[in-house]
TILUMPA-94313 format. One record per atom (N, C-alpha, C): x, y, z; residue in one letter; atom name. Coordinates in nm, 3 decimals. Example, Ala and Ser with C-alpha at 12.3 -4.5 7.8 and 13.67 -1.06 7.14 Angstrom:
<atoms>
atom xx = 1.319 yy = -0.569 zz = 0.780 residuo = a atomo = N
atom xx = 1.230 yy = -0.450 zz = 0.780 residuo = a atomo = CA
atom xx = 1.320 yy = -0.330 zz = 0.780 residuo = a atomo = C
atom xx = 1.285 yy = -0.225 zz = 0.708 residuo = s atomo = N
atom xx = 1.367 yy = -0.106 zz = 0.714 residuo = s atomo = CA
atom xx = 1.290 yy = 0.003 zz = 0.787 residuo = s atomo = C
</atoms>
This chain:
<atoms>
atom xx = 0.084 yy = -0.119 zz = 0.000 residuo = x atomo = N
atom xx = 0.000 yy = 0.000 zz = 0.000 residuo = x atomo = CA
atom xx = 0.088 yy = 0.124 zz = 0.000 residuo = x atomo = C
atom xx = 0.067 yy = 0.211 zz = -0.106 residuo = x atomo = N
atom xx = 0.122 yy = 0.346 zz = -0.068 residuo = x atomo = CA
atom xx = 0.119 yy = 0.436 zz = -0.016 residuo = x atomo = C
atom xx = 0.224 yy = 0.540 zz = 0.091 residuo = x atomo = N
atom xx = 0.193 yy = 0.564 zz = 0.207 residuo = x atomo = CA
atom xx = 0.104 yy = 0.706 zz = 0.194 residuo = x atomo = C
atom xx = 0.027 yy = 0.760 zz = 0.241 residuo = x atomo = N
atom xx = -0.077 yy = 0.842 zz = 0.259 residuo = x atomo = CA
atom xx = 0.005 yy = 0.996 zz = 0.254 residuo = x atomo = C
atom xx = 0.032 yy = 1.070 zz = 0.174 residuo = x atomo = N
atom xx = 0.070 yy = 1.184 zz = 0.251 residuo = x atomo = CA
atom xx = -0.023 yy = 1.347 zz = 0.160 residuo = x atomo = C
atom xx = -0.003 yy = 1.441 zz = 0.183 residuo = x atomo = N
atom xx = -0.034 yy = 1.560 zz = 0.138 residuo = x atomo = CA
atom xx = -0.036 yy = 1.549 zz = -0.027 residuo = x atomo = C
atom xx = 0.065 yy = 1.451 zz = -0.050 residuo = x atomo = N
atom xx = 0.100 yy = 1.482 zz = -0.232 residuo = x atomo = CA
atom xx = -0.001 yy = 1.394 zz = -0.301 residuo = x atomo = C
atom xx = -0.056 yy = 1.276 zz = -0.218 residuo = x atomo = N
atom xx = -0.149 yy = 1.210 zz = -0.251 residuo = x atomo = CA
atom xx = -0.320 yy = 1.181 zz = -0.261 residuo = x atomo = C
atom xx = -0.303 yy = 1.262 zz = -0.138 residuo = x atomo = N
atom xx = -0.448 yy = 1.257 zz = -0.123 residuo = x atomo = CA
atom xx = -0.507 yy = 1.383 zz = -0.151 residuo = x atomo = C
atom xx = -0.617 yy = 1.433 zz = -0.164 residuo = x atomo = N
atom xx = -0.706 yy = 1.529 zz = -0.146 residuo = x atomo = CA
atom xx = -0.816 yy = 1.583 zz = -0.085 residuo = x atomo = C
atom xx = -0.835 yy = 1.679 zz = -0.065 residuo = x atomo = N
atom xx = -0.853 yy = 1.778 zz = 0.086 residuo = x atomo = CA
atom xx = -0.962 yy = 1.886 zz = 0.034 residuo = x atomo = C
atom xx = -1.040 yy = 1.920 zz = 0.132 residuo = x atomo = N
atom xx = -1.167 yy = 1.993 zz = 0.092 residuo = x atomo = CA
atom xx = -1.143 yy = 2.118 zz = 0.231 residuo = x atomo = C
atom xx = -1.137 yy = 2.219 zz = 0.185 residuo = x atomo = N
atom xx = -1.181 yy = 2.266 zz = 0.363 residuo = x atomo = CA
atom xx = -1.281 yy = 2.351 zz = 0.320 residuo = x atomo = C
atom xx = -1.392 yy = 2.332 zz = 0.435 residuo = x atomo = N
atom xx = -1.519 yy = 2.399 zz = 0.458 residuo = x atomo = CA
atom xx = -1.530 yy = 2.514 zz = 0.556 residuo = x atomo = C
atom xx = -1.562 yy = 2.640 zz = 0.518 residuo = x atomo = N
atom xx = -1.581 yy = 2.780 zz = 0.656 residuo = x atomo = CA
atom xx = -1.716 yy = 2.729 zz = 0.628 residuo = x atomo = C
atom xx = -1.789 yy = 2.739 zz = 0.722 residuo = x atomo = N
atom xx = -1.976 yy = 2.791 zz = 0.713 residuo = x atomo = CA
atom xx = -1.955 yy = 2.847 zz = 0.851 residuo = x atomo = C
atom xx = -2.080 yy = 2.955 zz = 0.894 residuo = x atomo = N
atom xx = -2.077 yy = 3.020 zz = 1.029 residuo = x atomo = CA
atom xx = -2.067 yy = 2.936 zz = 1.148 residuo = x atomo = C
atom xx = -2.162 yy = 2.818 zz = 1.147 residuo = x atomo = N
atom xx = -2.151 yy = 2.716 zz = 1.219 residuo = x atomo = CA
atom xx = -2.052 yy = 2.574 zz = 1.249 residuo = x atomo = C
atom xx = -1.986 yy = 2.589 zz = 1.112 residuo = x atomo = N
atom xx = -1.937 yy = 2.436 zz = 1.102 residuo = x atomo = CA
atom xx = -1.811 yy = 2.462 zz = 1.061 residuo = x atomo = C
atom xx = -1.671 yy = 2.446 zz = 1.075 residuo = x atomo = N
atom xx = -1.576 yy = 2.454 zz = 1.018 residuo = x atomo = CA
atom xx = -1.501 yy = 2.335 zz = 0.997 residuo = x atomo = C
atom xx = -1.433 yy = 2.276 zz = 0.887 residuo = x atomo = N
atom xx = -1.388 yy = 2.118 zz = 0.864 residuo = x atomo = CA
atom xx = -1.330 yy = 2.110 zz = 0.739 residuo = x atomo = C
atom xx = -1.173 yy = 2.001 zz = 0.765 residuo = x atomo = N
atom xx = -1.122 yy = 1.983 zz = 0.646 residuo = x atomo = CA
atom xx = -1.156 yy = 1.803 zz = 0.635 residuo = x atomo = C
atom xx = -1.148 yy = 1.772 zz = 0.514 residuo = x atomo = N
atom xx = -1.180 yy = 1.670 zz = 0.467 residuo = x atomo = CA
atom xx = -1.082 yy = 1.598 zz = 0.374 residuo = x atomo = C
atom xx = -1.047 yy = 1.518 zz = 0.426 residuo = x atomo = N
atom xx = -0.930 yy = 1.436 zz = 0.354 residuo = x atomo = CA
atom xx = -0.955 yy = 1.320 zz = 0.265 residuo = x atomo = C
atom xx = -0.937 yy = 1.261 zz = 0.203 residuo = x atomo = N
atom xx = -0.948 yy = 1.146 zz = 0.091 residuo = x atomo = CA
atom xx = -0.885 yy = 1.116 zz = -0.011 residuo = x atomo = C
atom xx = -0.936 yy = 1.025 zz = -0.053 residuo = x atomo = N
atom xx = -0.816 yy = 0.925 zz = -0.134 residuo = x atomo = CA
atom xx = -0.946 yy = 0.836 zz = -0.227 residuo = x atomo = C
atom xx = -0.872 yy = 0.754 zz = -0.370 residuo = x atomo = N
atom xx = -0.938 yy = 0.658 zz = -0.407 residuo = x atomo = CA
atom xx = -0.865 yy = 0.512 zz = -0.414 residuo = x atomo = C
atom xx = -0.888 yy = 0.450 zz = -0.402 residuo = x atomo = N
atom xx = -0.831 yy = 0.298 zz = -0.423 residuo = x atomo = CA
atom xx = -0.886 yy = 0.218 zz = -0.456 residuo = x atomo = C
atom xx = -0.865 yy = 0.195 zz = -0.690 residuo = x atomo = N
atom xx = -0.968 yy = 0.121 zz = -0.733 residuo = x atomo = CA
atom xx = -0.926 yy = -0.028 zz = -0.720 residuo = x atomo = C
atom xx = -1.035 yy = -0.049 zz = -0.721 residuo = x atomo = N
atom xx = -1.057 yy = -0.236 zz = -0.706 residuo = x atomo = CA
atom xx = -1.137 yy = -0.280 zz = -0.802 residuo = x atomo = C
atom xx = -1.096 yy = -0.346 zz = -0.900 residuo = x atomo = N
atom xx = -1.145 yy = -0.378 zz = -1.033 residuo = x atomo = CA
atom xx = -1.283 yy = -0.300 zz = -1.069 residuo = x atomo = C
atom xx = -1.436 yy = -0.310 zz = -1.050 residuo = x atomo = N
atom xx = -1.477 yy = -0.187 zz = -1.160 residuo = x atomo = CA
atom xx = -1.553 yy = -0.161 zz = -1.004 residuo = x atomo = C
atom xx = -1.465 yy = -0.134 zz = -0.931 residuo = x atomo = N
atom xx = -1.521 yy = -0.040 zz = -0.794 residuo = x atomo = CA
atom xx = -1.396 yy = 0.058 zz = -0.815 residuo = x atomo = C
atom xx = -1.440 yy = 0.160 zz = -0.676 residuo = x atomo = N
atom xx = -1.327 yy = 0.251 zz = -0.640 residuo = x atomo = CA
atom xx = -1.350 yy = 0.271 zz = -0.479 residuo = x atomo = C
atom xx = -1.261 yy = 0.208 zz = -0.398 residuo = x atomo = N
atom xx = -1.280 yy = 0.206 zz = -0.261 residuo = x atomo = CA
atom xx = -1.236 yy = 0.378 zz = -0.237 residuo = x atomo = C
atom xx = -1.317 yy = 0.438 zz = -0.107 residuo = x atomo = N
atom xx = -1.290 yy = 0.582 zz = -0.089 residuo = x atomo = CA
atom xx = -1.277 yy = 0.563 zz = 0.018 residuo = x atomo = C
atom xx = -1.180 yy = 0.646 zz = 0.098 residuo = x atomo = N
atom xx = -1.117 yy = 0.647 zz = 0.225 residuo = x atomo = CA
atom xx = -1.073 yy = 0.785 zz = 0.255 residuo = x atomo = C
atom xx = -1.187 yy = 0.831 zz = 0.389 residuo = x atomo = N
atom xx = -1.148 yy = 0.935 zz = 0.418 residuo = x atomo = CA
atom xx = -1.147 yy = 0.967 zz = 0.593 residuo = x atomo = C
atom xx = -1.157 yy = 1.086 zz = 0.578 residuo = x atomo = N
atom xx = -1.085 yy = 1.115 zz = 0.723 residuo = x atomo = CA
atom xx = -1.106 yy = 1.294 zz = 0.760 residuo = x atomo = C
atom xx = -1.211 yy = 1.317 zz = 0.820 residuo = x atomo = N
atom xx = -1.235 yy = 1.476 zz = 0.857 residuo = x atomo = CA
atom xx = -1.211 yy = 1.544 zz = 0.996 residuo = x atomo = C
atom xx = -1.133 yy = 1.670 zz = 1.008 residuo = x atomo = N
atom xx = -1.099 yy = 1.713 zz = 1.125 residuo = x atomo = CA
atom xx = -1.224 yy = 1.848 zz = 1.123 residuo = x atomo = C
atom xx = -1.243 yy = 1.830 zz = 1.233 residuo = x atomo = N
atom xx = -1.398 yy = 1.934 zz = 1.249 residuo = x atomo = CA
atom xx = -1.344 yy = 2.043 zz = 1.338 residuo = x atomo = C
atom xx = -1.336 yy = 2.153 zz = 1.333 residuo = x atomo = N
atom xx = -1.311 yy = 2.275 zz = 1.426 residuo = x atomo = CA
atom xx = -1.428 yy = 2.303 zz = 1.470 residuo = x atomo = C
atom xx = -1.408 yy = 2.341 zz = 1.627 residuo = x atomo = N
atom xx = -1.530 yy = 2.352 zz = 1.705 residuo = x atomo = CA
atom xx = -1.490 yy = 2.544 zz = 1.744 residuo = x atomo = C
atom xx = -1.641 yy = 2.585 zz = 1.785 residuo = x atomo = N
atom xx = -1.638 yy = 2.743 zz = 1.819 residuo = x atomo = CA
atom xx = -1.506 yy = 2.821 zz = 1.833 residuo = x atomo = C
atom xx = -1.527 yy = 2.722 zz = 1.941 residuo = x atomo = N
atom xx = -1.379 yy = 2.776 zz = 2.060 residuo = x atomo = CA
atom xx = -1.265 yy = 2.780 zz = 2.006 residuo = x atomo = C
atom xx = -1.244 yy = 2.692 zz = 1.879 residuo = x atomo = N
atom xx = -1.100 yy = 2.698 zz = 1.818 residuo = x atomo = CA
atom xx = -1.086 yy = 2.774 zz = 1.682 residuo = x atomo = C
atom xx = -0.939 yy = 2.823 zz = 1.688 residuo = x atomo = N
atom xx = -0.911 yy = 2.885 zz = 1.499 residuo = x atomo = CA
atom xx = -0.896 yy = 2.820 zz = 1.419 residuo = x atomo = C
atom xx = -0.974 yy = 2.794 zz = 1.329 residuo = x atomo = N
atom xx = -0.937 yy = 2.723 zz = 1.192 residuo = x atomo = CA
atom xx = -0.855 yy = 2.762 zz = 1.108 residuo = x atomo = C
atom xx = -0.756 yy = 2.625 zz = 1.105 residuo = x atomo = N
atom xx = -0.641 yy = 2.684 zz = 1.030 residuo = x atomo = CA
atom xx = -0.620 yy = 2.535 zz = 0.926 residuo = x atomo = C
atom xx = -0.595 yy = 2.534 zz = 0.798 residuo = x atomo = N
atom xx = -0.573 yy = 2.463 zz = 0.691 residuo = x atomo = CA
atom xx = -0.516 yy = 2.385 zz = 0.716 residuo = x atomo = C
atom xx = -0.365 yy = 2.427 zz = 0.768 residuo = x atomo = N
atom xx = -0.247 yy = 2.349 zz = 0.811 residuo = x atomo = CA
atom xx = -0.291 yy = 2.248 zz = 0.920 residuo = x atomo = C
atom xx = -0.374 yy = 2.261 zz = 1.026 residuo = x atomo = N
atom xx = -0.409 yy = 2.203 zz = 1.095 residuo = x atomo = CA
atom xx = -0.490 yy = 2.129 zz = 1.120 residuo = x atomo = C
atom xx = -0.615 yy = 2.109 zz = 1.002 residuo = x atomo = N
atom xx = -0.702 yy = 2.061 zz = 0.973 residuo = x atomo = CA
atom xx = -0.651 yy = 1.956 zz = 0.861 residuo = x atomo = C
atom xx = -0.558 yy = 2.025 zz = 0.777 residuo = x atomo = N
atom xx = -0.468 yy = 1.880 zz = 0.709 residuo = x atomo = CA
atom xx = -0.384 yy = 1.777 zz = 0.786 residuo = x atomo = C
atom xx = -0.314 yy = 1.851 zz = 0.861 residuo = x atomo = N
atom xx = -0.247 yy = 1.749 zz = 0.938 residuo = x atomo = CA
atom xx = -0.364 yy = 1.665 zz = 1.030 residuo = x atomo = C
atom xx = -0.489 yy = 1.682 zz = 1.071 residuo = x atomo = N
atom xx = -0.559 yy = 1.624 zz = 1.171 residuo = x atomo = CA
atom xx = -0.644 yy = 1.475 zz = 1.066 residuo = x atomo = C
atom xx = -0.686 yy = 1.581 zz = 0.928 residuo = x atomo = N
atom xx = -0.741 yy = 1.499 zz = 0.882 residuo = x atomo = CA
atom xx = -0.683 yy = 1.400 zz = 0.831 residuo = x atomo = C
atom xx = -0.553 yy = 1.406 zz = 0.779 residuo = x atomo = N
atom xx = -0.489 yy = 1.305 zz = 0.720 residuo = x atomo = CA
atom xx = -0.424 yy = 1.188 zz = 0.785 residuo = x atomo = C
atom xx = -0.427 yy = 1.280 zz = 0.908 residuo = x atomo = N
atom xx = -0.356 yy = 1.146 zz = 1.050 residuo = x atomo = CA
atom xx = -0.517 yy = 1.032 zz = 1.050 residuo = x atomo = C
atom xx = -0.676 yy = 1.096 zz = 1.038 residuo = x atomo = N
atom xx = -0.792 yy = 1.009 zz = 1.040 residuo = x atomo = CA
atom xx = -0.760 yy = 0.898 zz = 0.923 residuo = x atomo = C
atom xx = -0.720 yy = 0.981 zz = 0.803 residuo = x atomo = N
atom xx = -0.754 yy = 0.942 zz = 0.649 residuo = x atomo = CA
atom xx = -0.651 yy = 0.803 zz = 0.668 residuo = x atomo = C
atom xx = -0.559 yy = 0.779 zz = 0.732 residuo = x atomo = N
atom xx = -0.434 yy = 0.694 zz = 0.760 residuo = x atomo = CA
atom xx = -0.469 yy = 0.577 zz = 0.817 residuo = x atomo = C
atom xx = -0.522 yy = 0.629 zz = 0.953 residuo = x atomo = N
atom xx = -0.621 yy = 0.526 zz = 1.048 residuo = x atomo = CA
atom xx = -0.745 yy = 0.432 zz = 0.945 residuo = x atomo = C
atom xx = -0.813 yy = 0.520 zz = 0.913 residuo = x atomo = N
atom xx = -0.945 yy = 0.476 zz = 0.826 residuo = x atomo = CA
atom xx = -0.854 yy = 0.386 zz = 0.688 residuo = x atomo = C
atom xx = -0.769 yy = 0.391 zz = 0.658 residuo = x atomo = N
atom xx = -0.678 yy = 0.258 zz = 0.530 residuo = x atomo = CA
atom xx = -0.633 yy = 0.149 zz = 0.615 residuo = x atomo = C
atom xx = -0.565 yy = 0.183 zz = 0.768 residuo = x atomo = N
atom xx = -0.469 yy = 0.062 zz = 0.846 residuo = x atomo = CA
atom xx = -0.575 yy = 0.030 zz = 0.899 residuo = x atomo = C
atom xx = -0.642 yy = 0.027 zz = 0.980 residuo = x atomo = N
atom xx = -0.775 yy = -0.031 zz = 1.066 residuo = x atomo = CA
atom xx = -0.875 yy = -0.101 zz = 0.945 residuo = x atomo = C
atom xx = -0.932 yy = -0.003 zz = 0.883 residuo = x atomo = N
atom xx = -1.064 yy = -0.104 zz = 0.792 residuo = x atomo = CA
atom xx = -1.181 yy = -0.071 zz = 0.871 residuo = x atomo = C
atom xx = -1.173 yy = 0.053 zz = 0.993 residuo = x atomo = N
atom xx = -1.282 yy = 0.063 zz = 1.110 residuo = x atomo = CA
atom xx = -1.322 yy = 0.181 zz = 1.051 residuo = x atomo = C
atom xx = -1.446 yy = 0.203 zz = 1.060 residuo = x atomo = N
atom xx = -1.512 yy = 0.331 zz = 1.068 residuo = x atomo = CA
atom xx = -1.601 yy = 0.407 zz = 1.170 residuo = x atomo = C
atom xx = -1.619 yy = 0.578 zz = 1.181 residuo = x atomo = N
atom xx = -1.664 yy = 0.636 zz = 1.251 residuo = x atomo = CA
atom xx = -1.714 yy = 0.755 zz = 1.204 residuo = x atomo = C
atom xx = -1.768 yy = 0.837 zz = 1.259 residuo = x atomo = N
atom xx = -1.821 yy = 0.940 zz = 1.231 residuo = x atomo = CA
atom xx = -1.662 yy = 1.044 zz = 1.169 residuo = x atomo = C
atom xx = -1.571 yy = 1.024 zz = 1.213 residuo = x atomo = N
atom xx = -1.441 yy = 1.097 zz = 1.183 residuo = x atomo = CA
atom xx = -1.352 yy = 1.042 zz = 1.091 residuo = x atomo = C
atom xx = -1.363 yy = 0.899 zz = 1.025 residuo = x atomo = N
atom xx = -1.315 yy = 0.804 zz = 0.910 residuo = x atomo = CA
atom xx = -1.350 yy = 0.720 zz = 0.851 residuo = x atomo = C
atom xx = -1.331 yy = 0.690 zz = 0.768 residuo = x atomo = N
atom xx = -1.391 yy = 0.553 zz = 0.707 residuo = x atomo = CA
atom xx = -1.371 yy = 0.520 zz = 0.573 residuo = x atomo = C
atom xx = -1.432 yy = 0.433 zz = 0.525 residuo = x atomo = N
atom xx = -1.432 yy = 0.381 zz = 0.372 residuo = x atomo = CA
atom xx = -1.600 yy = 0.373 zz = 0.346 residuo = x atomo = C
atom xx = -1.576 yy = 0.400 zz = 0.208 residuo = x atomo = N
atom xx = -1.701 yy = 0.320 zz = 0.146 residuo = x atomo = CA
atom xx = -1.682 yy = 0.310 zz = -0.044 residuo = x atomo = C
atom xx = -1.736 yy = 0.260 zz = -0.087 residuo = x atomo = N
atom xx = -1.674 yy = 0.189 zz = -0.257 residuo = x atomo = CA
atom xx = -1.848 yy = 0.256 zz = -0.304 residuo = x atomo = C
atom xx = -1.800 yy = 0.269 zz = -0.448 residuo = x atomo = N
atom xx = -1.850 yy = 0.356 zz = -0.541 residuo = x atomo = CA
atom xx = -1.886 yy = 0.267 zz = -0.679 residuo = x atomo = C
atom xx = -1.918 yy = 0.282 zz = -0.779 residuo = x atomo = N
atom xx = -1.901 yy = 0.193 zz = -0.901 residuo = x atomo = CA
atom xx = -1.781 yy = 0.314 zz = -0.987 residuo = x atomo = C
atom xx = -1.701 yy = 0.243 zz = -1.034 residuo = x atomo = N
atom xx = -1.554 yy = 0.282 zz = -1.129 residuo = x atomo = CA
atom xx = -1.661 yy = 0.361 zz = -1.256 residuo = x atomo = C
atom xx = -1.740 yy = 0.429 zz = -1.244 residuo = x atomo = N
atom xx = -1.736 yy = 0.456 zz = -1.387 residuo = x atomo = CA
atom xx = -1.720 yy = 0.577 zz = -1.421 residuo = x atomo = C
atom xx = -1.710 yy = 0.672 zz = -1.543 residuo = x atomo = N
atom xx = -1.660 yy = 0.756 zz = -1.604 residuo = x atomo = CA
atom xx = -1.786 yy = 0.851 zz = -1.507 residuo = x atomo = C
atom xx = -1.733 yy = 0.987 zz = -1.455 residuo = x atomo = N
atom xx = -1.839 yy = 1.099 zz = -1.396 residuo = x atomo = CA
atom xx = -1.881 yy = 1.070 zz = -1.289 residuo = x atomo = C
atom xx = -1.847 yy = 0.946 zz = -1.191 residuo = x atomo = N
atom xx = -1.905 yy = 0.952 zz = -1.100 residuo = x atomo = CA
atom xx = -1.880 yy = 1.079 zz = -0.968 residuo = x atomo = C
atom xx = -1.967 yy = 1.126 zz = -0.922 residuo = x atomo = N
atom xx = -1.997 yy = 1.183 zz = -0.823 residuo = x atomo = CA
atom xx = -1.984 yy = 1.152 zz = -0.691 residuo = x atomo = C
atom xx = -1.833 yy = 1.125 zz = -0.614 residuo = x atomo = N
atom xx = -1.815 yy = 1.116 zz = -0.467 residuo = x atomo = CA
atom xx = -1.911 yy = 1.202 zz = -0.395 residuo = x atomo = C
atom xx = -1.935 yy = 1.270 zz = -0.420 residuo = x atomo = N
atom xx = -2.016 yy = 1.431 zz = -0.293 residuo = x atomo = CA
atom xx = -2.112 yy = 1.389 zz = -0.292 residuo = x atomo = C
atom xx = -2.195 yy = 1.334 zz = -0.408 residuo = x atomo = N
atom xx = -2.353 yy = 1.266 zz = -0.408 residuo = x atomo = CA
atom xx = -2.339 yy = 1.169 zz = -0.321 residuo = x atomo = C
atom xx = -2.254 yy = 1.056 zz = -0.352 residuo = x atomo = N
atom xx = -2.243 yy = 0.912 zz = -0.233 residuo = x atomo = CA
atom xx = -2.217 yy = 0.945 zz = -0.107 residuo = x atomo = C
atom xx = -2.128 yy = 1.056 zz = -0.085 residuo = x atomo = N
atom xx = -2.065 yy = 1.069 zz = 0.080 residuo = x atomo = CA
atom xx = -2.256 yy = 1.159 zz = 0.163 residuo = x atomo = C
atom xx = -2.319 yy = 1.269 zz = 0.084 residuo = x atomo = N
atom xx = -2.441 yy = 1.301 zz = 0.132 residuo = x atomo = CA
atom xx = -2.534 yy = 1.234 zz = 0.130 residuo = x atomo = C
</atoms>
């Protein structure tokens, strides 16, 4: 398996007034699937949201969620069908 880092994966970060969160992920196809593995660091009120820190949080989840195979509200996997246009954001909502 190849190892997880910044150059590989890809990262979403979200401001809304209420919710602040970066989102980490990856694909790993498996014949006409595509396993998705991700991993989100959530900033709460009280804290500053910062990119750098929300990458490093999420990607330490996104790591866990490939070595374990466990999921949670903060990592996990789930597989898609391989085909041309598919839409991760539709499957993950």
């Amino acid at each position: 398996m190849t190892t997880i880092t910044t150059a590989n994966a890809r990262f979403s970060h979200v401001r809304k007034p209420r919710l602040n969160y970066t989102l980490a992920y990856t694909f790993v196809p498996k014949g006409n699937r595509l396993d998705v593995a991700y991993g989100v660091a959530q900033c709460y009120n009280r804290d500053t949201f910062t990119r750098k820190g929300g990458t490093e949080r999420a990607l330490g989840r996104l790591r866990k969620a490939l070595e374990t195979g466990k999921q949670n509200k903060m990592f996990g996997t789930f597989s898609v069908p391989n085909v041309e246009g598919v839409s991760v954001a539709k499957e993950v909502a």
